[in-house]
C-alpha positions as CSV (number, residue, x, y, z in Angstrom):
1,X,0.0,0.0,0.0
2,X,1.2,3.3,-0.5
3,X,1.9,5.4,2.4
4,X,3.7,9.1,3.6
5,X,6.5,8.1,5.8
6,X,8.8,10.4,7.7
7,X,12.4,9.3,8.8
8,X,15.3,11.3,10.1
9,X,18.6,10.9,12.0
10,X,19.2,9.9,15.5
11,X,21.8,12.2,16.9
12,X,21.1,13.0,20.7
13,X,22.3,17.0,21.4
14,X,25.8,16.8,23.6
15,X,23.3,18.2,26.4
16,X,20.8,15.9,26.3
17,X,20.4,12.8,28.2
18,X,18.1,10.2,27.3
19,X,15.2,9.6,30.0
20,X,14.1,6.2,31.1
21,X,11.8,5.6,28.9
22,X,13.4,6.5,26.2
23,X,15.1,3.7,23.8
24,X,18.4,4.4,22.4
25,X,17.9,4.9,17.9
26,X,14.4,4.3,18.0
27,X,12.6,6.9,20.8
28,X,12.3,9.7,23.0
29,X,9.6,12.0,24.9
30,X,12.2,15.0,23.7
31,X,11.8,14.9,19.6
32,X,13.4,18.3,19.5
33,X,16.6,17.5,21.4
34,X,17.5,14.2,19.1
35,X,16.5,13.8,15.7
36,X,17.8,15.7,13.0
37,X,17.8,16.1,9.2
38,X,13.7,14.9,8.2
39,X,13.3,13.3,5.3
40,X,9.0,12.6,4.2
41,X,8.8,10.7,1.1
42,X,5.7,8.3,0.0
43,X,7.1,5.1,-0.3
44,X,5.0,1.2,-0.7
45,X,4.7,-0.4,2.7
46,X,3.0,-3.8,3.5
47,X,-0.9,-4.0,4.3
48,X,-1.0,-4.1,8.2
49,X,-2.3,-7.6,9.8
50,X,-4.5,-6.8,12.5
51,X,-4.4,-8.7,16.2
52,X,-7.4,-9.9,17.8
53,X,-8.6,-5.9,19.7
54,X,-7.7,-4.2,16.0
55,X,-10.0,-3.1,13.5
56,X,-8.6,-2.8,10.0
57,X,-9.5,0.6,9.0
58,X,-9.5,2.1,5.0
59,X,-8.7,5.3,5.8
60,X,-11.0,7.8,3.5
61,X,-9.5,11.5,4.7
62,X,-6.5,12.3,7.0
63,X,-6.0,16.4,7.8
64,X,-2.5,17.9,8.1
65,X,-1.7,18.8,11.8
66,X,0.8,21.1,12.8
67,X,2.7,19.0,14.6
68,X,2.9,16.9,11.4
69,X,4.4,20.2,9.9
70,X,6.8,20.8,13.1
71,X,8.3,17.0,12.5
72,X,9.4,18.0,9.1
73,X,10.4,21.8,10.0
74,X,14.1,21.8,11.3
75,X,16.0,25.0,13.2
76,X,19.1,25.8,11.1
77,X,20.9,22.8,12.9
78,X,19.0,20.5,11.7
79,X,16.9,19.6,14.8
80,X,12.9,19.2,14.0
81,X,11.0,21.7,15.5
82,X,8.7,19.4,17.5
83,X,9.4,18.8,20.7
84,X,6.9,15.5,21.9
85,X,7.3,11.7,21.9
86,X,8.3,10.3,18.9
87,X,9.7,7.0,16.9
88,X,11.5,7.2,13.3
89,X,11.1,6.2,11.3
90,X,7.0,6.3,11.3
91,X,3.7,7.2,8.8
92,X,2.7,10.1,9.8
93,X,-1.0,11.1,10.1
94,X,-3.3,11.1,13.1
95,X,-6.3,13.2,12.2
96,X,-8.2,10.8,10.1
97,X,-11.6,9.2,9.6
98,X,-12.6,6.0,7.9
99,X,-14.1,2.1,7.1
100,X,-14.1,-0.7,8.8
101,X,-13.3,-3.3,6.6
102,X,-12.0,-6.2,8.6
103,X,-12.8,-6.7,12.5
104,X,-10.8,-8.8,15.2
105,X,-12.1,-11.7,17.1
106,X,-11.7,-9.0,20.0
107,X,-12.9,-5.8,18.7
108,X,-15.3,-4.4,20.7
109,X,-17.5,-1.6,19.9
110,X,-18.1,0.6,22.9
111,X,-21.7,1.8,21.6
112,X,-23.3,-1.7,21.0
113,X,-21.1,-3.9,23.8
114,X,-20.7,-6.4,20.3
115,X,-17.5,-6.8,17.6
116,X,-17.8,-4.0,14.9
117,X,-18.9,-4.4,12.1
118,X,-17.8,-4.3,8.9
119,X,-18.9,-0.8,6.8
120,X,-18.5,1.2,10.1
121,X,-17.5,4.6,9.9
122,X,-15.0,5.5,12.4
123,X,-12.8,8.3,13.5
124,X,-9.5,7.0,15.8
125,X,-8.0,8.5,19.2
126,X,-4.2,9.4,18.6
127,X,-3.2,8.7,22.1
128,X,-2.7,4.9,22.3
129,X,-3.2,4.4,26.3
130,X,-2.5,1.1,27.9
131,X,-5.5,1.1,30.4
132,X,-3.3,-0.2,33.0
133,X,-0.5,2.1,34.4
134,X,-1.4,4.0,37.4
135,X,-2.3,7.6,35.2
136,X,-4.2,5.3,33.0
137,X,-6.3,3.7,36.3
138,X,-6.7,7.3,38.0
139,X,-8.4,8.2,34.9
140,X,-5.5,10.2,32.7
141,X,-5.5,8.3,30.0
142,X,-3.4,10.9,27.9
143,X,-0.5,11.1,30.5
144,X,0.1,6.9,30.0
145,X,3.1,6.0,30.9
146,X,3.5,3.7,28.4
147,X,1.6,6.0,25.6
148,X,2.1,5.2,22.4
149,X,0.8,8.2,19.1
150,X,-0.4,7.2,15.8
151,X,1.6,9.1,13.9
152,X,4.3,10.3,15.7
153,X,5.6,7.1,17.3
154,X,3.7,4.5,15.9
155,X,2.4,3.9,12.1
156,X,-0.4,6.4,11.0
157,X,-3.3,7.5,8.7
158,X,-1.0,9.0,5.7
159,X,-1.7,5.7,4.1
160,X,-4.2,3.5,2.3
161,X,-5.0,1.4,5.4
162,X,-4.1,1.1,9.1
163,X,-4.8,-1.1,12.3
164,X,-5.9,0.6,15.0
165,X,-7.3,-0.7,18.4
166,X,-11.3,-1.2,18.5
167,X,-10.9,0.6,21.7
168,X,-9.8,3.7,20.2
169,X,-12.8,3.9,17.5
170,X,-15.4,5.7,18.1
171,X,-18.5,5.5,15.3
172,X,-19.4,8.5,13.4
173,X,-22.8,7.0,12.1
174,X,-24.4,9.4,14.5
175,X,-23.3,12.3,11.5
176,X,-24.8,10.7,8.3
177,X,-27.8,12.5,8.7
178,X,-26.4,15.8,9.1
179,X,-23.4,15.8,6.6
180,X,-23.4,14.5,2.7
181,X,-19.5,13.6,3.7
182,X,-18.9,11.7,7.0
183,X,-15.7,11.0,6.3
184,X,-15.0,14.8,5.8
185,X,-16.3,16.1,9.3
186,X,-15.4,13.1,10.9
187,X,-11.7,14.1,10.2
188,X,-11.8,16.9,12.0
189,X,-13.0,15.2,15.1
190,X,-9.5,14.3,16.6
191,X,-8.3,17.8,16.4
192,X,-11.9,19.3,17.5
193,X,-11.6,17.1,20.6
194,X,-7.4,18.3,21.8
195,X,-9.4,21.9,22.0
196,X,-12.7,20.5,23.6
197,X,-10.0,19.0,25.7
198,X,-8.4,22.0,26.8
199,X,-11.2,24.3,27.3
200,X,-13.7,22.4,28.6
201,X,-12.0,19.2,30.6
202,X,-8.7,21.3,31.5
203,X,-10.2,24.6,31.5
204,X,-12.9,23.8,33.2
205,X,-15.3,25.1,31.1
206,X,-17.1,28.5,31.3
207,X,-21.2,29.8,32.7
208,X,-23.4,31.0,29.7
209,X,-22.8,34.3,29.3
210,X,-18.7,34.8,30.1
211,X,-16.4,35.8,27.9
212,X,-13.1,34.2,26.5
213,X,-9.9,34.6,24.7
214,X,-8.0,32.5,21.8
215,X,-5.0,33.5,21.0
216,X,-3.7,31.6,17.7
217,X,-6.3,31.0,14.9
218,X,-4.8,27.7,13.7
219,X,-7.3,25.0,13.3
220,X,-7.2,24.1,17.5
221,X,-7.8,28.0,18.4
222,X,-10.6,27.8,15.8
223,X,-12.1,24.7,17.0
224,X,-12.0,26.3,20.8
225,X,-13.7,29.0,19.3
226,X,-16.7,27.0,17.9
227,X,-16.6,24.7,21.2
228,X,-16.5,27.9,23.2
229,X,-19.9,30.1,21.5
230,X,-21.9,26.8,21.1
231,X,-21.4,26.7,24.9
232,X,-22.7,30.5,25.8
233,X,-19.9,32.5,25.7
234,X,-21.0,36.6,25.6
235,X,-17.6,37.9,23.6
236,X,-14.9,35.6,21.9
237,X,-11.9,36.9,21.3
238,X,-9.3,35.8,18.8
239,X,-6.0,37.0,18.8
240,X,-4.5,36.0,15.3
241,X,-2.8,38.1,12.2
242,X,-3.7,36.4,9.1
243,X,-6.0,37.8,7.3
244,X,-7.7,34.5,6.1
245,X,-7.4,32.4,9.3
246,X,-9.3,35.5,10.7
247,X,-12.0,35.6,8.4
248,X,-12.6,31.6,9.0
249,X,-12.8,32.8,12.9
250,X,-15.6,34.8,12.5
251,X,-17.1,32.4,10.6
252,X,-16.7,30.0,13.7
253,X,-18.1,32.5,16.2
254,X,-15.4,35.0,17.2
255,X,-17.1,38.4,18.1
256,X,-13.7,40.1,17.6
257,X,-10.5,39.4,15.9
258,X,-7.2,40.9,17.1
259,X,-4.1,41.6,14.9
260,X,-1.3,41.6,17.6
261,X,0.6,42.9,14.8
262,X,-0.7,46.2,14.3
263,X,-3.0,46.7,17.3
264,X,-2.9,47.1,21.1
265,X,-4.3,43.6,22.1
266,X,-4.5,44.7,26.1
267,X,-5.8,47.9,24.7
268,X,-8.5,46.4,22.2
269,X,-9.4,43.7,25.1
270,X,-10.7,46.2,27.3
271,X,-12.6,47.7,24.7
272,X,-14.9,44.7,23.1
273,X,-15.2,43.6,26.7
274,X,-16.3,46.7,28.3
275,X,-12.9,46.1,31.0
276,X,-14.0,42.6,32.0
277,X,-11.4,40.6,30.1
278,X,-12.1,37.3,29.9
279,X,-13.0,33.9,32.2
280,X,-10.8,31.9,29.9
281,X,-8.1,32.4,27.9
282,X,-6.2,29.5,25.9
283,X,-2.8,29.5,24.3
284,X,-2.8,28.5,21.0
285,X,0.1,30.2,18.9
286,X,3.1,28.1,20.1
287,X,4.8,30.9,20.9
288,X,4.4,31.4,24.7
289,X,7.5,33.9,25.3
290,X,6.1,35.8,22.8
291,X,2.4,35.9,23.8
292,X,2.2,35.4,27.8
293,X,3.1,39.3,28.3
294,X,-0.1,39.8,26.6
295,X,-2.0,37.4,28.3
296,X,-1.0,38.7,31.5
297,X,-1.3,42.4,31.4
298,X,-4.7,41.8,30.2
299,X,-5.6,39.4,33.4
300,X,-3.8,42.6,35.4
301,X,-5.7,45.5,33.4
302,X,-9.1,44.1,33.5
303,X,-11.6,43.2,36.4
304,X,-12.0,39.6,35.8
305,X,-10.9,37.9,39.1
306,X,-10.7,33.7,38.9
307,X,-9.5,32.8,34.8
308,X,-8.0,30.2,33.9
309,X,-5.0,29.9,30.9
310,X,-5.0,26.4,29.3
311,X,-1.7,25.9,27.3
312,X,-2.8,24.0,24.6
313,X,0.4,24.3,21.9
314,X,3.7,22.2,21.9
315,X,6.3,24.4,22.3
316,X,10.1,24.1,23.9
317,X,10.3,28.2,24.8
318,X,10.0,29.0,28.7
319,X,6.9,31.1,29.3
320,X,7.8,34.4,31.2
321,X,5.4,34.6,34.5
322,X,4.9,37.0,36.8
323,X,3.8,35.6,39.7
324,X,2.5,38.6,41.4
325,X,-0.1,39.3,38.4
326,X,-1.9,35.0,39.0
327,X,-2.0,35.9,42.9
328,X,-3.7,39.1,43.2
329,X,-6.4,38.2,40.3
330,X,-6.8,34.6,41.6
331,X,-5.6,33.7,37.6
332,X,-3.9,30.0,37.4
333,X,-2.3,28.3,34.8
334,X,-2.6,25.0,33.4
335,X,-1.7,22.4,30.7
336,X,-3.7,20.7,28.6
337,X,-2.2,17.9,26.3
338,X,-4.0,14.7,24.3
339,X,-8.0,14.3,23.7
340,X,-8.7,10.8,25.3
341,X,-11.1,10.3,28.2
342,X,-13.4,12.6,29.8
343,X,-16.3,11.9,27.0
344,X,-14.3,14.1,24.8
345,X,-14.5,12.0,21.8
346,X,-18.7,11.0,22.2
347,X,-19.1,15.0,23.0
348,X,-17.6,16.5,20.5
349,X,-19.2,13.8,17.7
350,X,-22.6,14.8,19.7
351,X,-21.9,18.4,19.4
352,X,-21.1,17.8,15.7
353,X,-24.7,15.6,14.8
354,X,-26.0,18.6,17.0
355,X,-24.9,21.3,14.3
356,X,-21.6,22.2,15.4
357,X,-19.9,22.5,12.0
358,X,-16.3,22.6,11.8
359,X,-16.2,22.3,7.9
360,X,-15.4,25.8,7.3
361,X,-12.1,25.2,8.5
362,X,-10.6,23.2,5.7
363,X,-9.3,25.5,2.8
364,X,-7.7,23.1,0.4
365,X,-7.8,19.4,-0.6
366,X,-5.2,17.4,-1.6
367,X,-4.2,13.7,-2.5
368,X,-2.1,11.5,-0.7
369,X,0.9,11.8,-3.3
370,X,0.3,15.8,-2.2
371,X,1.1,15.3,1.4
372,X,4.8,15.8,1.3
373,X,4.6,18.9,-0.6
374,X,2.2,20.4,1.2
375,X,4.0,19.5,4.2
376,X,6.6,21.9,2.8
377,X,4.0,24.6,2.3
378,X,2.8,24.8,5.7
379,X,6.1,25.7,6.7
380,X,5.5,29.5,5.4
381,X,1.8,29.4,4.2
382,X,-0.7,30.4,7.0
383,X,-2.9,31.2,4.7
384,X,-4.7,27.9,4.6
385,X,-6.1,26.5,7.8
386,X,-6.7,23.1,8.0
387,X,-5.4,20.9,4.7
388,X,-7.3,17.5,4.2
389,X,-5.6,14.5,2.3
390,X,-8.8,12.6,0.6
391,X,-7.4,9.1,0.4
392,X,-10.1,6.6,0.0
């Protein structure tokens, strides 16, 4: 089968010492600080064989993440840009949606308690938890200790087929009767659910009527954005320069766009929110040095006691805090990483077959030959949002 496979050189920085679960040439928690010099190229692969719990899935669409783009990226060194767990080499793609076309002895669907069936249309968690290590039975499924990603350390979606655990599908029949293209909304459940994940399990949600913040209008601000007006929020705020990403925002819900670039984002903050600021504010650009001061002086300016940050984006830079600024306005900080548990997946598909359309967010379509390339063009292009790879 064909497939987009990424594979690059294990070089450890002089600095760096590997950690103990790391394995020496294959893996490491630290992406950043050891491989260098990515290389994507489609290549033929064999058709996976499936065990017993694995569902054999033709995949049918597969988005381009960011992180997909920050595996290829390098810093003039030759170090990738992205700094999470990952095994090379490895097909990438994790934000897919698909058929079931061959089902284990084992492969339990969660909705009916019986095997899946063959014909199901199926979107896949990334975060491969074990279910049995202590953050797995305390109900962290995305801080396994013995994770596993599809598509960053394991094989993934960029590819004709792929096996997947049946406890990792979740059906998508529940949006056939809403959208002409399940396949097409259904890949934008994986990345819909990391920002349902932040904002609403992490973040802790917000009352009807509060206002929020986004700051970064790439496809997980813009999903937050959705999630965030669907659940009541008075003024939405992005934060976010490009003109077409902005424009998609609206579309999504944002009251109010921001172009840090050439306005006063404290400045305009107080303005759309009449002083107030915001309940909730989420981190989005993956550039935290750059951004926190921002987020700060607006928690300091405005009368909002009690928000909550969620840092959402992957990023290796320090973040800049002033403590002083989170104890007198009650703010706190906190991380939010992965999309498993919680209900986040069944929500966020419920939320979808509810009306919650995330469509708008894809700007350009592309084959699976087209992946490497556009890989490429994401390094510098911001004008397009979310690129979907039709496969099947």
């Amino acid at each position: 089968m064909k497939a987009v496979e990424l594979s690059a050189k294990w070089d450890p920085k002089p600095d760096f010492k590997l950690g103990s679960k790391d394995i020496e040439g294959k893996l490491t928690y630290l992406g950043s600080q050891v491989w260098r010099n990515p290389v994507v190229k489609v290549r033929e692969k064999d058709k996976p064989q499936i065990k017993p719990n694995e569902v054999l899935v033709k995949v049918k669409r597969c988005g381009i993440c960011g992180s997909d783009v920050h595996m290829a990226q390098t810093y003039e060194d030759g170090y990738i840009y992205y700094p999470g767990l990952t095994a090379f080499p490895v097909t990438l793609g994790h934000e897919f949606a698909g058929e079931i076309i061959e089902v284990g002895k084992k492969a339990i669907n969660k909705r009916t308690g019986k095997l899946y069936k063959t014909g199901e249309p199926v979107t896949v968690e990334e975060m491969v938890w074990c279910g049995e290590c202590k953050p797995c039975c305390d109900g962290f499924p995305n801080h396994c200790e013995r994770l596993q990603e599809i598509g960053f350390s394991i094989d993934g979606a960029y590819a004709e087929f792929i096996a997947v655990p049946a406890k990792l599908c979740w059906s998508l029949k529940k949006l056939e009767q809403k959208y002409e293209d399940v396949f097409k909304i259904g890949s934008l459940v994986e990345p819909t659910s990391v920002a349902y994940n932040a904002v609403i399990e992490r973040g802790g949600g917000i009352r009807p009527g509060e206002n929020v913040i986004i700051l970064g209008g790439g496809p997980i601000g813009l999903a937050a954005t959705k999630i965030l007006k669907t659940a009541g929020a008075a003024v939405c705020i992005v934060s976010e320069p490009e003109e077409t990403r902005a424009s998609i925002a609206k579309k999504l819900g944002a009251d109010y766009v921001i172009n840090p670039i050439k306005e006063d984002f404290v400045e305009k903050v107080k303005e759309y929110t009449d002083n107030e600021g915001a309940t909730l504010y989420l981190e989005a650009t993956g550039l935290p040095d750059i951004v926190t001061d921002d987020i700060q002086n607006t928690i300091w300016e405005c009368k909002t006691v009690n928000s909550t940050v969620v840092i959402v984006a992957r990023a290796e830079q320090r973040m800049p805090v002033c403590g002083e600024y989170f104890q007198v306005r009650r703010a706190r900080i906190v991380g939010s990483q992965g999309h498993s548990g919680h209900g986040n997946f069944p929500n966020v598909i419920s939320c979808m077959a509810a009306g919650m359309d995330l469509i708008p967010m894809i700007t350009k379509e592309i084959s699976l030959d087209e992946v490497p390339e556009n890989l490429k063009l994401l390094l510098s292009d911001r004008e397009n949002c979310k690129i979907s790879s039709v496969i099947g």
